[in-house]
C-alpha positions, 0 to 999 in steps of 0.5 A: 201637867199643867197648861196655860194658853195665851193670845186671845183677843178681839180681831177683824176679819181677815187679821191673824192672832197667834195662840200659845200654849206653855206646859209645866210639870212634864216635858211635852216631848214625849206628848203629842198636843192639840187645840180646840175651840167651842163657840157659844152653843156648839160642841167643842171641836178639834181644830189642829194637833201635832205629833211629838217632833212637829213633823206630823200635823193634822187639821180641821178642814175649815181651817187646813191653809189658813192655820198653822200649829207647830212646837218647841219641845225646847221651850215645851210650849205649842203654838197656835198662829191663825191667819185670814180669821173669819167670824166663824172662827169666833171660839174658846181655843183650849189646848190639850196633850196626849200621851202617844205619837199620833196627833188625834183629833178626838178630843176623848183621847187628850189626857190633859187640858189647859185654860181656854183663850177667847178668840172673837173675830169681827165681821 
């Protein structure tokens, strides 16, 4: 499986930025999906992950309300859309997939990894 992110880029505070994530080689209907970020310095961390007909999400506290993931099993691509960023918010966002229905927060348990994308956030 081969996934390519897109979307990154330079925001203000509050502004919103959508991430997408395209998958070749294999169907993604059958593989749950992830995103995680790493800022400078800091350990990589999950941030929000789908399970296989995108009615099961899961998130990170800090950004449960303002994140959102969803899926197109049609189009096999899985999408990021991010509202009120924050400075803190300022990441590489890589997405992930994973053989399973469960949307798993660990990052140990993704089988496959994409590119990351850039996010800055501006105060």
């Amino acid at each position: 499986v081969q996934l390519q992110a897109s979307g990154g880029g330079l925001v203000q505070a509050g502004g919103s930025l959508r991430l997408s994530c395209a998958a070749s080689g294999r169907t993604l209907s059958r593989l749950t999906m992830g995103w995680f970020r790493q800022a400078p310095g800091k350990e990589r961390e999950f941030v929000a992950a789908v399970g296989l007909s995108g009615g099961l999400t899961r998130y990170a506290d800090s950004v449960k309300g303002r994140f959102t993931i969803s899926r197109d099993n049609a189009k096999n691509t899985v999408s990021l859309q991010m509202n009120s960023l924050k400075p803190e918010d300022t990441a590489v966002y890589s997405c992930a997939v994973r053989d399973g229905s469960i949307p798993s927060s660990r990052d140990q348990e993704y089988d496959y990894w994409g590119q990351g994308t850039l996010v800055t956030v501006s105060s």
